[in-house]
Biopython code that builds the backbone (N, CA, C, O; Angstrom):
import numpy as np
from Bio.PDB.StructureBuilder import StructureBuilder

atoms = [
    (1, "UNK", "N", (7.776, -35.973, 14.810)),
    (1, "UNK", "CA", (7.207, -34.652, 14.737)),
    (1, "UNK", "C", (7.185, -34.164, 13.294)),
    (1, "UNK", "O", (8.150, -34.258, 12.535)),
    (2, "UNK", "N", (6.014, -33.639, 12.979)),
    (2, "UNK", "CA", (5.743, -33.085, 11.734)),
    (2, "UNK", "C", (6.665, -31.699, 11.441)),
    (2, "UNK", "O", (6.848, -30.879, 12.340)),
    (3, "UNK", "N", (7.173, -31.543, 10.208)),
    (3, "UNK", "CA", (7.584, -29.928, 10.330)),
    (3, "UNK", "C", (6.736, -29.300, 9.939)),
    (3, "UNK", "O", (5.817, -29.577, 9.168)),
    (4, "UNK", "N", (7.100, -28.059, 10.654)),
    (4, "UNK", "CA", (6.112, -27.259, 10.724)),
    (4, "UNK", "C", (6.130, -26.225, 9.341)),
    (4, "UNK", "O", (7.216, -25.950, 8.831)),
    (5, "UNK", "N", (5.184, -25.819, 8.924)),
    (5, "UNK", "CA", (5.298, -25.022, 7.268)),
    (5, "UNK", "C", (5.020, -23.673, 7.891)),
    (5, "UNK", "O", (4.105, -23.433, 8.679)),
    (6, "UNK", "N", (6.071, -22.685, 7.367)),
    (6, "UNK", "CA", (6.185, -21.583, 7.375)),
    (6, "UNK", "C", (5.080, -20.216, 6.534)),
    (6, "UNK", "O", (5.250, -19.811, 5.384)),
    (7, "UNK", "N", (4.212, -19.831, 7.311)),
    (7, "UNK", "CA", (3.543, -18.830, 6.653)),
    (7, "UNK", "C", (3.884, -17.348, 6.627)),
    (7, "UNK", "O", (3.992, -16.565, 7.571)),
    (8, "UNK", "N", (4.061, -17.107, 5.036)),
    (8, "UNK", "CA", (4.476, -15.861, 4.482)),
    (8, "UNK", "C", (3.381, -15.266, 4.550)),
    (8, "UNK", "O", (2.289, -15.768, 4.288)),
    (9, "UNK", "N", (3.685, -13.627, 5.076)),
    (9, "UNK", "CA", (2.839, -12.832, 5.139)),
    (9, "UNK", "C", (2.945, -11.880, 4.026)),
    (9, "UNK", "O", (3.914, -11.180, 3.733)),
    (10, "UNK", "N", (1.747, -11.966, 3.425)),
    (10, "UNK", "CA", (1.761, -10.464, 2.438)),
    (10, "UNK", "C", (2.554, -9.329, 2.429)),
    (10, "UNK", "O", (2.499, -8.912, 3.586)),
    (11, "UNK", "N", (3.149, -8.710, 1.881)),
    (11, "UNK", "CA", (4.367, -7.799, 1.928)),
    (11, "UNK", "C", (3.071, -6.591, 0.652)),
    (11, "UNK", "O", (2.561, -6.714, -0.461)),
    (12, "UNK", "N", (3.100, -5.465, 1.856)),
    (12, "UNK", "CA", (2.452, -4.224, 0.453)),
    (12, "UNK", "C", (3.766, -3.089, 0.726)),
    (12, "UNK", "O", (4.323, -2.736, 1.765)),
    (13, "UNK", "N", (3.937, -2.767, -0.499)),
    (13, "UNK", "CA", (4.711, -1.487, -0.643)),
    (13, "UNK", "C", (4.171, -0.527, -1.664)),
    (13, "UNK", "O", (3.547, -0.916, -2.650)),
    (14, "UNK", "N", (4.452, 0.874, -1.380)),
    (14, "UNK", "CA", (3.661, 1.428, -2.125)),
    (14, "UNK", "C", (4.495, 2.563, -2.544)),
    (14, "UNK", "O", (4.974, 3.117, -1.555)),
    (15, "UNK", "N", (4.948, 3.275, -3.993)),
    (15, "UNK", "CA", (5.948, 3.898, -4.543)),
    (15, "UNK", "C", (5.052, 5.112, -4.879)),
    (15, "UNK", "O", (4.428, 5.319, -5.920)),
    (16, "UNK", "N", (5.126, 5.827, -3.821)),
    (16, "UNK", "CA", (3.887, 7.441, -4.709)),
    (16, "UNK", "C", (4.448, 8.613, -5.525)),
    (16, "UNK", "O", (4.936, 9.540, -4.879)),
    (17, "UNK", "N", (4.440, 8.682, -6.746)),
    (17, "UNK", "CA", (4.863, 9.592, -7.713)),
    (17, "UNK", "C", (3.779, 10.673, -7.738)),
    (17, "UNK", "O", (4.271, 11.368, -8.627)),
    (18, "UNK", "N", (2.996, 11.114, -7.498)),
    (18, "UNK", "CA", (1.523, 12.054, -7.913)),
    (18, "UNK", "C", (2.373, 13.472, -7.575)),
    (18, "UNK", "O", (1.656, 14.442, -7.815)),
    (19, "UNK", "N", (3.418, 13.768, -7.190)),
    (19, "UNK", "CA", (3.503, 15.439, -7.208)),
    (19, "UNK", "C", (4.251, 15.157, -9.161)),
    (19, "UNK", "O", (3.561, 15.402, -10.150)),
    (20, "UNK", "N", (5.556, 14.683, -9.233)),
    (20, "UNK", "CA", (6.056, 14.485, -10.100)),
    (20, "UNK", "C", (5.014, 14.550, -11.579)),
    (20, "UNK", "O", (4.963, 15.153, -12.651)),
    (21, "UNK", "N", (4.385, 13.670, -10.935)),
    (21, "UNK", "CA", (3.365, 13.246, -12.283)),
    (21, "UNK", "C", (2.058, 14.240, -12.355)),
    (21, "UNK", "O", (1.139, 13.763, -13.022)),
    (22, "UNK", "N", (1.861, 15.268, -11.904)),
    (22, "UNK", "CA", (1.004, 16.231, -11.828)),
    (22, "UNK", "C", (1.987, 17.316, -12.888)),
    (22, "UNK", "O", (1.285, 17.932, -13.690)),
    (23, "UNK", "N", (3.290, 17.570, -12.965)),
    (23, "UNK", "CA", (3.827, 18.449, -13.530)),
    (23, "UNK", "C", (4.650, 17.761, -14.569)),
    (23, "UNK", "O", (5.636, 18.255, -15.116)),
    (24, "UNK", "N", (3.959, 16.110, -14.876)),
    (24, "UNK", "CA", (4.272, 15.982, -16.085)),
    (24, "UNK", "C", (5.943, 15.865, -16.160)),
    (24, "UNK", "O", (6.361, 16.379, -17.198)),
    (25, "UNK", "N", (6.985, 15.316, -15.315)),
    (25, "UNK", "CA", (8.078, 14.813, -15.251)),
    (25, "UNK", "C", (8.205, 13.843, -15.397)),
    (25, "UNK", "O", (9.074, 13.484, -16.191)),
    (26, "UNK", "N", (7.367, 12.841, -14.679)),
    (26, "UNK", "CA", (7.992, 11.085, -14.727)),
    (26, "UNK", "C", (6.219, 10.808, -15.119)),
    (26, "UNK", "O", (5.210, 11.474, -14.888)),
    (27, "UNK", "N", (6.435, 9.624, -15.743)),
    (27, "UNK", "CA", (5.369, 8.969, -15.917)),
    (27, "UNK", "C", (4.913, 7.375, -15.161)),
    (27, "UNK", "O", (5.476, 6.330, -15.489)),
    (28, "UNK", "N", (3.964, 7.431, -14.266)),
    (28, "UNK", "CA", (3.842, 6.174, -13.656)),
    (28, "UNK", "C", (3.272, 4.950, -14.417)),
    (28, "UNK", "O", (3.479, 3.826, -13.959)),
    (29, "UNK", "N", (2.792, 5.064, -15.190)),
    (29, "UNK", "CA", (2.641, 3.903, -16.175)),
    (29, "UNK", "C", (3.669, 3.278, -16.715)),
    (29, "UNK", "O", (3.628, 2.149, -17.204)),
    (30, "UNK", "N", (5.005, 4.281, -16.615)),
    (30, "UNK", "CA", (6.169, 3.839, -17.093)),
    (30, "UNK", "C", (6.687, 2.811, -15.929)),
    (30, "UNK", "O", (6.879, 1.595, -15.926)),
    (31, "UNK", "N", (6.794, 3.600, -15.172)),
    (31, "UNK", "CA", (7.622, 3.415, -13.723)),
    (31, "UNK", "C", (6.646, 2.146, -13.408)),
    (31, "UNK", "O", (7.322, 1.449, -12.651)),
    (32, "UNK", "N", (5.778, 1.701, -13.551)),
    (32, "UNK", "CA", (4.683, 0.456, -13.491)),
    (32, "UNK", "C", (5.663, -0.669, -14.408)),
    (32, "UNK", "O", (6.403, -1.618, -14.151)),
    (33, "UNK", "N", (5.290, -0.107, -15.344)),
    (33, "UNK", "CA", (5.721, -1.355, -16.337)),
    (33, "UNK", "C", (7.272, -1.698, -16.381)),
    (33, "UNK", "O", (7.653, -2.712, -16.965)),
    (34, "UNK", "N", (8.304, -0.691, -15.650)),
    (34, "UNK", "CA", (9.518, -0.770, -15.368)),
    (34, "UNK", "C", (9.827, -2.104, -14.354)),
    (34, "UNK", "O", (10.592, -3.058, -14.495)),
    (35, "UNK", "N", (8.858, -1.724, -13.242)),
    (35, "UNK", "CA", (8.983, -2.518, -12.202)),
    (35, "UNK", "C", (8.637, -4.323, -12.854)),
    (35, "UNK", "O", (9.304, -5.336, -12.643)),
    (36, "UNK", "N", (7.438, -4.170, -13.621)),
    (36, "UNK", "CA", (7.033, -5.431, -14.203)),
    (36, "UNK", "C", (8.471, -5.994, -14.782)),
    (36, "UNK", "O", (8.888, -7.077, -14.373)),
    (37, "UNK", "N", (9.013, -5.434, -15.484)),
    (37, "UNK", "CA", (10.287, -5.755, -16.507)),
    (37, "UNK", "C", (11.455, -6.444, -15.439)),
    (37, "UNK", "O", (12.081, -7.477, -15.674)),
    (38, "UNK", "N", (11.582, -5.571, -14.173)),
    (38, "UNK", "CA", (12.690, -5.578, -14.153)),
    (38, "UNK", "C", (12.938, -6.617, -12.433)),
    (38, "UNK", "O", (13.871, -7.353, -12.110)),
    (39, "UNK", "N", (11.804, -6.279, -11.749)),
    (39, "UNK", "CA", (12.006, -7.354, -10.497)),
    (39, "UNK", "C", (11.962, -8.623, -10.596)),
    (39, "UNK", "O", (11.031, -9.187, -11.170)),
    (40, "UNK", "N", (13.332, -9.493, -9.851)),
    (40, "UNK", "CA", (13.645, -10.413, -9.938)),
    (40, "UNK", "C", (12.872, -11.464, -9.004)),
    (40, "UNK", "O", (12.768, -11.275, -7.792)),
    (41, "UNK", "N", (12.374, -12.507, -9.610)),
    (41, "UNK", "CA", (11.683, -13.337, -8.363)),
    (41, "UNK", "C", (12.086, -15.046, -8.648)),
    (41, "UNK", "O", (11.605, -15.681, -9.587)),
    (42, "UNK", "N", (13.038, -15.612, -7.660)),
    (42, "UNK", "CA", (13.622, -16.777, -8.411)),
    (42, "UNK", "C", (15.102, -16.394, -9.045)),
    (42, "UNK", "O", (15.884, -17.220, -9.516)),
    (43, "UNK", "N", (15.298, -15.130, -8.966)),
    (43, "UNK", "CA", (16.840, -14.746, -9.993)),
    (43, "UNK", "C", (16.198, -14.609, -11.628)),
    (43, "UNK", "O", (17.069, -14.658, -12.495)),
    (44, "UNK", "N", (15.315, -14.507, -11.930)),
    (44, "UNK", "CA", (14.645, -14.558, -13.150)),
    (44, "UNK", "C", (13.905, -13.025, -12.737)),
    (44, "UNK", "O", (13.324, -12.651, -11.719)),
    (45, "UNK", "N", (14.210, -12.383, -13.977)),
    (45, "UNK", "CA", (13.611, -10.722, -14.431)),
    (45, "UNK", "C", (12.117, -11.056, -15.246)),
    (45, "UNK", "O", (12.059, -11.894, -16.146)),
    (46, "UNK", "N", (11.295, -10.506, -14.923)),
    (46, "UNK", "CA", (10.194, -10.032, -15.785)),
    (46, "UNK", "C", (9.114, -11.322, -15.519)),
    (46, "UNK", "O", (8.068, -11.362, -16.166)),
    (47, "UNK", "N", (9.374, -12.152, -14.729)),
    (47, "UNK", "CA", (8.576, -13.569, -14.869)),
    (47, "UNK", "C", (8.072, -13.555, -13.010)),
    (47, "UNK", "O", (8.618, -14.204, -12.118)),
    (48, "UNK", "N", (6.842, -12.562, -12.864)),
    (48, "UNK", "CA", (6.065, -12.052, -11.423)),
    (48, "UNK", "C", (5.628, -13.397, -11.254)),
    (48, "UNK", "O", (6.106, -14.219, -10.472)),
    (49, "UNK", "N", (4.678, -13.557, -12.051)),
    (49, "UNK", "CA", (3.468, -15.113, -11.834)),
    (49, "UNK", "C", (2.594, -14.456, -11.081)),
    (49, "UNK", "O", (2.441, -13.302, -11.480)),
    (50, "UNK", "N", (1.705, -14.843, -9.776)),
    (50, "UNK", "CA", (1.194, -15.075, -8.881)),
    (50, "UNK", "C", (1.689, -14.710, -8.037)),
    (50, "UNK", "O", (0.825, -14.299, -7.262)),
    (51, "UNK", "N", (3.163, -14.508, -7.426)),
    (51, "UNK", "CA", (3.820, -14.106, -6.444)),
    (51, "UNK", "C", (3.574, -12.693, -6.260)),
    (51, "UNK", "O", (3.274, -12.166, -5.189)),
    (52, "UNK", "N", (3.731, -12.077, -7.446)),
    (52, "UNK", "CA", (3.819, -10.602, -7.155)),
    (52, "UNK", "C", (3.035, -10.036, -7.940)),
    (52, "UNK", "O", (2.847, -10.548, -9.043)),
    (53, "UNK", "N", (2.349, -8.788, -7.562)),
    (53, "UNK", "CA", (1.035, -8.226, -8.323)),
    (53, "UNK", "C", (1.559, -6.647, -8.234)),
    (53, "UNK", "O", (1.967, -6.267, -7.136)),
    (54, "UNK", "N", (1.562, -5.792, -9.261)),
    (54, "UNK", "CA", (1.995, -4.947, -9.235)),
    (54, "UNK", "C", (0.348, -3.897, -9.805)),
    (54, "UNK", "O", (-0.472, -4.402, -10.573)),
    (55, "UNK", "N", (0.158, -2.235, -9.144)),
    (55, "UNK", "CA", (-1.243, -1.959, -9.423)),
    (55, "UNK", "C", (-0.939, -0.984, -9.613)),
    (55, "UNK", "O", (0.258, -0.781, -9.412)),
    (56, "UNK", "N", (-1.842, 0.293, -10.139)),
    (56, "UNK", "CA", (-1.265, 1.767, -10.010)),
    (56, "UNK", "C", (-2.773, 2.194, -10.183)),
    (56, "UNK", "O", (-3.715, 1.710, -10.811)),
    (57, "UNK", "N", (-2.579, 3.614, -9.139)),
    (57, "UNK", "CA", (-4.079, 4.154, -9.116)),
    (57, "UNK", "C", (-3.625, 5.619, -9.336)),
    (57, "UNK", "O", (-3.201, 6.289, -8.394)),
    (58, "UNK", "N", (-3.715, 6.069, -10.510)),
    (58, "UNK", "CA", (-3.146, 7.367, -10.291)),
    (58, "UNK", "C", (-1.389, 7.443, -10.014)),
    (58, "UNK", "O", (-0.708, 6.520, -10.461)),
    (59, "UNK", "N", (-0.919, 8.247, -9.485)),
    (59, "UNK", "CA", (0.343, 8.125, -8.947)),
    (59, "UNK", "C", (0.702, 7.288, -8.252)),
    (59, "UNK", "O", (1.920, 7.138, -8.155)),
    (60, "UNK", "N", (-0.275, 6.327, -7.418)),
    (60, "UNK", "CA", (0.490, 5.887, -6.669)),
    (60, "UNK", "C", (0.565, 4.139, -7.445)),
    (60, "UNK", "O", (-0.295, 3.495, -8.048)),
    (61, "UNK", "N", (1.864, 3.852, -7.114)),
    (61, "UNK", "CA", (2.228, 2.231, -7.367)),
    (61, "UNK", "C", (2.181, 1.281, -6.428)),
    (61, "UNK", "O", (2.929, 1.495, -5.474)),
    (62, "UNK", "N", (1.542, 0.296, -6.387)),
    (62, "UNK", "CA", (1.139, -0.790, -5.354)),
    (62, "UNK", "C", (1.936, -1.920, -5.439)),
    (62, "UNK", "O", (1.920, -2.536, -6.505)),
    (63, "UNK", "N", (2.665, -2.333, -4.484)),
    (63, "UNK", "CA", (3.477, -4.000, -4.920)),
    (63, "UNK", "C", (2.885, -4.729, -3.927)),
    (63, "UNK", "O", (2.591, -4.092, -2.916)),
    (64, "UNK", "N", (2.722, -5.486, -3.940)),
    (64, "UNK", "CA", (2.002, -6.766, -2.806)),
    (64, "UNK", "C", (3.299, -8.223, -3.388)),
    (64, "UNK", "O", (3.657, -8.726, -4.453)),
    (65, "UNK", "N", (3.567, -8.367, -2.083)),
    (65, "UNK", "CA", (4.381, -8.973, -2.370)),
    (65, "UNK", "C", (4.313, -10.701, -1.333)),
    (65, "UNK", "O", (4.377, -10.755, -0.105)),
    (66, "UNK", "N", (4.147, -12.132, -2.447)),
    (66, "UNK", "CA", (4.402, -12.946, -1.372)),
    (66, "UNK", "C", (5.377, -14.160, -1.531)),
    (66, "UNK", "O", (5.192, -15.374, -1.447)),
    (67, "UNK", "N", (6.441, -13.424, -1.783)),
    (67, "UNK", "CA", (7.624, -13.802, -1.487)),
    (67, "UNK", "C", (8.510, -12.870, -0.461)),
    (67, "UNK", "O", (8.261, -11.665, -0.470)),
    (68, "UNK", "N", (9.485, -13.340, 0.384)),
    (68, "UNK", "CA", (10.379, -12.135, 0.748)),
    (68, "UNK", "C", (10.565, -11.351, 0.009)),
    (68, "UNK", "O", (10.888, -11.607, -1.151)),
    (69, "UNK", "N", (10.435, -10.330, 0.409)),
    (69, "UNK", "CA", (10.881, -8.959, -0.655)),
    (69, "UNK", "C", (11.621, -7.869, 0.461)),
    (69, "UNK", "O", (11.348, -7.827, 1.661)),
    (70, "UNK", "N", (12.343, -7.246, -0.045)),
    (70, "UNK", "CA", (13.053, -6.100, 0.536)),
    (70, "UNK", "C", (12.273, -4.803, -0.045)),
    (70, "UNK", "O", (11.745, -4.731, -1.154)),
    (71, "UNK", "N", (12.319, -3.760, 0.984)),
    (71, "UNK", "CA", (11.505, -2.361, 0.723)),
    (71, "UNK", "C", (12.373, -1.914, -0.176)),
    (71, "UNK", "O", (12.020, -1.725, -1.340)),
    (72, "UNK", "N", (13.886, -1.639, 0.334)),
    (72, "UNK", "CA", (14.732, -1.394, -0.197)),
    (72, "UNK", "C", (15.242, -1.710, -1.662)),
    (72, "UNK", "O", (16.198, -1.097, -2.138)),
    (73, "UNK", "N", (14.621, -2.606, -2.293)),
    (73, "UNK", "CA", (14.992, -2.892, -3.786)),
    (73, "UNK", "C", (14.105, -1.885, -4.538)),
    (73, "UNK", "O", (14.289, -1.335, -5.624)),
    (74, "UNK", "N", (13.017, -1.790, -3.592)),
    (74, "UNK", "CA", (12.398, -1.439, -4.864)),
    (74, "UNK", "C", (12.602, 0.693, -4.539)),
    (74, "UNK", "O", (12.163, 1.579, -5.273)),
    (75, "UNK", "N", (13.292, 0.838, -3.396)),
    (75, "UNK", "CA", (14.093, 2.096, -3.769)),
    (75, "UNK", "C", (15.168, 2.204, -5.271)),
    (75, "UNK", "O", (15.487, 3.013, -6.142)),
    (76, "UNK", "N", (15.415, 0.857, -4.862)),
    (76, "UNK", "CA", (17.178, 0.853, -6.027)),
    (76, "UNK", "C", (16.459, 0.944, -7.409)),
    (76, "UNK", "O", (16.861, 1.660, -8.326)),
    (77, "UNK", "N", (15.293, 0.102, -7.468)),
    (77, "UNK", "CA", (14.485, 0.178, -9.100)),
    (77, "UNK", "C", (13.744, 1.723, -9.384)),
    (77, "UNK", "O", (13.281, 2.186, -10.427)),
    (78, "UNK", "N", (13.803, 2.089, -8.515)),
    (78, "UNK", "CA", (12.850, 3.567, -8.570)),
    (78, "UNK", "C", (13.858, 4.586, -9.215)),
    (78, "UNK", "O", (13.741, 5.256, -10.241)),
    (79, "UNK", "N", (15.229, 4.474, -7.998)),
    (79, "UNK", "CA", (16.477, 5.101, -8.656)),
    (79, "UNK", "C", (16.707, 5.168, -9.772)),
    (79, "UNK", "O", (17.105, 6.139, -10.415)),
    (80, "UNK", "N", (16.347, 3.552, -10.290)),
    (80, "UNK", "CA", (17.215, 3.066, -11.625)),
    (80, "UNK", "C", (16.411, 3.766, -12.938)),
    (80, "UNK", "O", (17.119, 4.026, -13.911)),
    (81, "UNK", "N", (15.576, 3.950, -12.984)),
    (81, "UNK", "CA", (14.221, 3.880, -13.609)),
    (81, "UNK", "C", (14.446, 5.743, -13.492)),
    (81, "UNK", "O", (14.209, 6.178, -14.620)),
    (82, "UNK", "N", (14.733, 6.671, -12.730)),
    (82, "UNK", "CA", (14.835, 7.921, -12.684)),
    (82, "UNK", "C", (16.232, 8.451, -13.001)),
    (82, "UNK", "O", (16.519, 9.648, -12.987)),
    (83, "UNK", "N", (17.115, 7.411, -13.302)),
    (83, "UNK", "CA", (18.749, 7.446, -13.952)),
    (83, "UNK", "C", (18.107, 7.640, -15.603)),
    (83, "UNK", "O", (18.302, 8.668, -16.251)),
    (84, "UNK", "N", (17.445, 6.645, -16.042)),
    (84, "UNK", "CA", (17.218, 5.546, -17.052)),
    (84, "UNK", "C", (16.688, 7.245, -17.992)),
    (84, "UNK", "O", (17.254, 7.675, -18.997)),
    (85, "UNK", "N", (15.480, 7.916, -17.268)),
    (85, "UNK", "CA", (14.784, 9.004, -17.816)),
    (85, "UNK", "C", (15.746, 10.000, -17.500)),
    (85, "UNK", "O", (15.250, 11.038, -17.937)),
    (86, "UNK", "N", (16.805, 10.257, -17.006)),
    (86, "UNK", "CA", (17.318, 11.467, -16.857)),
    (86, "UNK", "C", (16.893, 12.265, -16.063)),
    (86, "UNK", "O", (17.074, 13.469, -16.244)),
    (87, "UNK", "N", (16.230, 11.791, -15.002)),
    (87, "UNK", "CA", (15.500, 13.354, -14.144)),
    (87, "UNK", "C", (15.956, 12.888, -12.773)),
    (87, "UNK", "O", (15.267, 13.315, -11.846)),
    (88, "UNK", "N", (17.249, 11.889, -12.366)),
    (88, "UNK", "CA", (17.682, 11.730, -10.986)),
    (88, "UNK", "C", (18.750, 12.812, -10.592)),
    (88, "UNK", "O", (19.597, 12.501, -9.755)),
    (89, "UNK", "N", (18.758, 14.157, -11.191)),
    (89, "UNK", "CA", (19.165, 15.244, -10.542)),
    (89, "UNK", "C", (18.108, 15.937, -9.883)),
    (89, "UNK", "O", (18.245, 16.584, -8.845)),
    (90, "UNK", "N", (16.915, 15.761, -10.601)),
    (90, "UNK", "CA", (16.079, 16.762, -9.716)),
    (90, "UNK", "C", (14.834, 16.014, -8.784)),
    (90, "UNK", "O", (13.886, 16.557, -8.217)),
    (91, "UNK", "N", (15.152, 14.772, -8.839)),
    (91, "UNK", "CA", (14.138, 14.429, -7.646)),
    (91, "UNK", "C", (14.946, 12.948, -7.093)),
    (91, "UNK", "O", (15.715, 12.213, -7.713)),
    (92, "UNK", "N", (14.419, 12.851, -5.648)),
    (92, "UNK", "CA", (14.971, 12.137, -4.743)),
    (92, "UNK", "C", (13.606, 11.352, -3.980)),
    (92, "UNK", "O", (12.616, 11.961, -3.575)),
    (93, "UNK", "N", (13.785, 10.050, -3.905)),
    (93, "UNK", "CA", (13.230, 8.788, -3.324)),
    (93, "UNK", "C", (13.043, 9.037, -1.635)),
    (93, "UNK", "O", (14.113, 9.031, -1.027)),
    (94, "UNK", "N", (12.190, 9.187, -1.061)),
    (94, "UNK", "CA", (12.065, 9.228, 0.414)),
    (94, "UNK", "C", (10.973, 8.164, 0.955)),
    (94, "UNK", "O", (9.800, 8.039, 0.602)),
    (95, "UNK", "N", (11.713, 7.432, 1.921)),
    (95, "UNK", "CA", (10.677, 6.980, 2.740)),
    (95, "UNK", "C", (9.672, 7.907, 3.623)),
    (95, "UNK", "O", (10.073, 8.832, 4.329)),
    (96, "UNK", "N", (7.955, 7.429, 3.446)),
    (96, "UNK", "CA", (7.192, 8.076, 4.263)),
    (96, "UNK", "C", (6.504, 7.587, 5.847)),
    (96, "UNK", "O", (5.789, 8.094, 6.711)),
    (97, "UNK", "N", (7.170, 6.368, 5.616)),
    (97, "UNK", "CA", (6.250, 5.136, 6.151)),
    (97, "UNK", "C", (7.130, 3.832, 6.358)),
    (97, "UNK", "O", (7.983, 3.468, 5.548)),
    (98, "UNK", "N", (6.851, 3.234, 7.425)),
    (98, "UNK", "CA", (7.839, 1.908, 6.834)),
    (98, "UNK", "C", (7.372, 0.555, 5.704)),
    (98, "UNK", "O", (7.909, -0.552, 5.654)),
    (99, "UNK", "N", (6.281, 1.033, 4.907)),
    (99, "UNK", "CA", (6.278, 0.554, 3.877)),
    (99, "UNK", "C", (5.538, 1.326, 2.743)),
    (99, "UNK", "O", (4.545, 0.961, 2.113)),
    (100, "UNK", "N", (6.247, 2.471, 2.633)),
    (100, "UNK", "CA", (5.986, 3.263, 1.465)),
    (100, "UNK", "C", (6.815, 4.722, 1.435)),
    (100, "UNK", "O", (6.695, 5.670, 2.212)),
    (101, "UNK", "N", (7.570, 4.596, 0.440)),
    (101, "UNK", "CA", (8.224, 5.973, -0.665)),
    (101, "UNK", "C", (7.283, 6.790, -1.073)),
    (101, "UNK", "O", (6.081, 6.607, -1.267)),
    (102, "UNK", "N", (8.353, 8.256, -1.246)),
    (102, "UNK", "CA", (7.650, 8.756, -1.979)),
    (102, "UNK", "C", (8.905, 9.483, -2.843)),
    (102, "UNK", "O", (9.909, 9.870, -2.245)),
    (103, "UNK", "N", (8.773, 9.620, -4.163)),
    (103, "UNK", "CA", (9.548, 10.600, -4.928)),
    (103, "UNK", "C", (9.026, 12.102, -4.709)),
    (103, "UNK", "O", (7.894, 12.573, -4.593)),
    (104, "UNK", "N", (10.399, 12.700, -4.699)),
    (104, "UNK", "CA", (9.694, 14.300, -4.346)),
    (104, "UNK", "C", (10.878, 14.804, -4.908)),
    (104, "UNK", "O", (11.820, 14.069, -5.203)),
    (105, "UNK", "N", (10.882, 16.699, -5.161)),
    (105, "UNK", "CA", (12.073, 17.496, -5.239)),
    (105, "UNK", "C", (12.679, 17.794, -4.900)),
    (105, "UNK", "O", (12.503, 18.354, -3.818)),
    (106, "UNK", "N", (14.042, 17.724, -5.489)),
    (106, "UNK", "CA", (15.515, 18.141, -4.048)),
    (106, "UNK", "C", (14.916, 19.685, -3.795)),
    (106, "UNK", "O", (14.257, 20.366, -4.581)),
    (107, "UNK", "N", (15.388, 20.033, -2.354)),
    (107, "UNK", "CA", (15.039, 21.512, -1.944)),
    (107, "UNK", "C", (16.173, 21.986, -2.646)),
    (107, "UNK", "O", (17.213, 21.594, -2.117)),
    (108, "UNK", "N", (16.352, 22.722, -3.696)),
    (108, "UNK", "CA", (16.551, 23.910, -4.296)),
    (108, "UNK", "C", (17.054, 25.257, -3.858)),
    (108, "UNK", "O", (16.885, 26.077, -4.761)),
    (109, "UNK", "N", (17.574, 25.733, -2.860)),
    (109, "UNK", "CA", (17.636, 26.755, -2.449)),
    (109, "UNK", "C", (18.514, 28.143, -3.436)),
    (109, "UNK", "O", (19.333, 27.825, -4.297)),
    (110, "UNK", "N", (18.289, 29.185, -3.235)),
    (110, "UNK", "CA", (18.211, 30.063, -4.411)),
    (110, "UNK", "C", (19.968, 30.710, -3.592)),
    (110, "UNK", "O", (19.879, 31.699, -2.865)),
    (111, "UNK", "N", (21.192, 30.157, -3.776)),
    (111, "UNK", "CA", (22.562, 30.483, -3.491)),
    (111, "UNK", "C", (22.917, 31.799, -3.766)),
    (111, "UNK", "O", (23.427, 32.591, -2.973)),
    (112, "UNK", "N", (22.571, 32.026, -5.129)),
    (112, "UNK", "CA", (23.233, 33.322, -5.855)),
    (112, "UNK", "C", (22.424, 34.320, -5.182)),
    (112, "UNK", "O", (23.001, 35.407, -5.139)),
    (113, "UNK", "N", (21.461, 34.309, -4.729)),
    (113, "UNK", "CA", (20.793, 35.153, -3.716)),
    (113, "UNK", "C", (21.449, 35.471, -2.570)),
    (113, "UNK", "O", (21.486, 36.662, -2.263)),
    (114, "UNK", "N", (21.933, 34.734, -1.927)),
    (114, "UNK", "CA", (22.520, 35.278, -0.629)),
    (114, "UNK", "C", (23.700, 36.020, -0.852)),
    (114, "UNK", "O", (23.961, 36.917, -0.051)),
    (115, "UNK", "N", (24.481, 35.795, -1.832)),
    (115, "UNK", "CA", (25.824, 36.741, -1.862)),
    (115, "UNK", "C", (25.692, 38.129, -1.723)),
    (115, "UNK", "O", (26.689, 38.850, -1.744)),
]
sb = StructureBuilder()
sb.init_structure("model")
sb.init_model(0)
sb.init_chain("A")
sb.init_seg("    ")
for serial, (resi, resn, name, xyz) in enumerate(atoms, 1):
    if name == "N":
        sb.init_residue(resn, " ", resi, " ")
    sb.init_atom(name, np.array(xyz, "f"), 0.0, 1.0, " ", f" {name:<3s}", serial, name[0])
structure = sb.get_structure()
């Protein structure tokens, strides 16, 4: 019996910054070229190839992915990348979808008001 070869299915994830980046906080060209730098494929950083294609239309960031990939990493790089700029006090990573984030603003509520 022949073995049988395993077909990988396309993996899309999609990282949407457009409120952020409308008021001029984070920049997705950054957060683009972050991801280029920094996802590992093989245990090797910055070296995509063919496997992985990274796109941006506006705010939003596109990963197509055909290797296993976890959704979840590329929360941890989004994090990392909003540590990196200093603005992971005021905005937080949410899933919208089960394959797509979105960065948005912590709700804020006005405290010294209620006293």
């Amino acid at each position: 019996m022949a073995p049988i070869a395993k077909v990988h299915k396309t993996q899309r994830f999609i990282v949407d910054c457009t409120a952020p980046m409308q008021d001029n906080i984070i920049d997705a060209s950054g957060l683009e070229k972050f991801f280029h730098d920094r996802i590992k494929v093989d245990g090797k950083c910055g070296q995509l190839g063919t496997k992985i294609q990274i796109s941006r239309q506006k705010g939003r960031i596109t990963v197509l992915s055909e290797v296993p990939m976890s959704k979840r990493y590329l929360k941890y790089l989004t994090k990392k990348y909003l540590k990196k700029q200093q603005i992971r006090d005021f905005l937080r990573v949410v899933a919208t979808s089960k394959s797509s984030y979105e960065v948005k603003y912590f709700n804020i509520s006005n405290e010294a008001g209620e006293e």
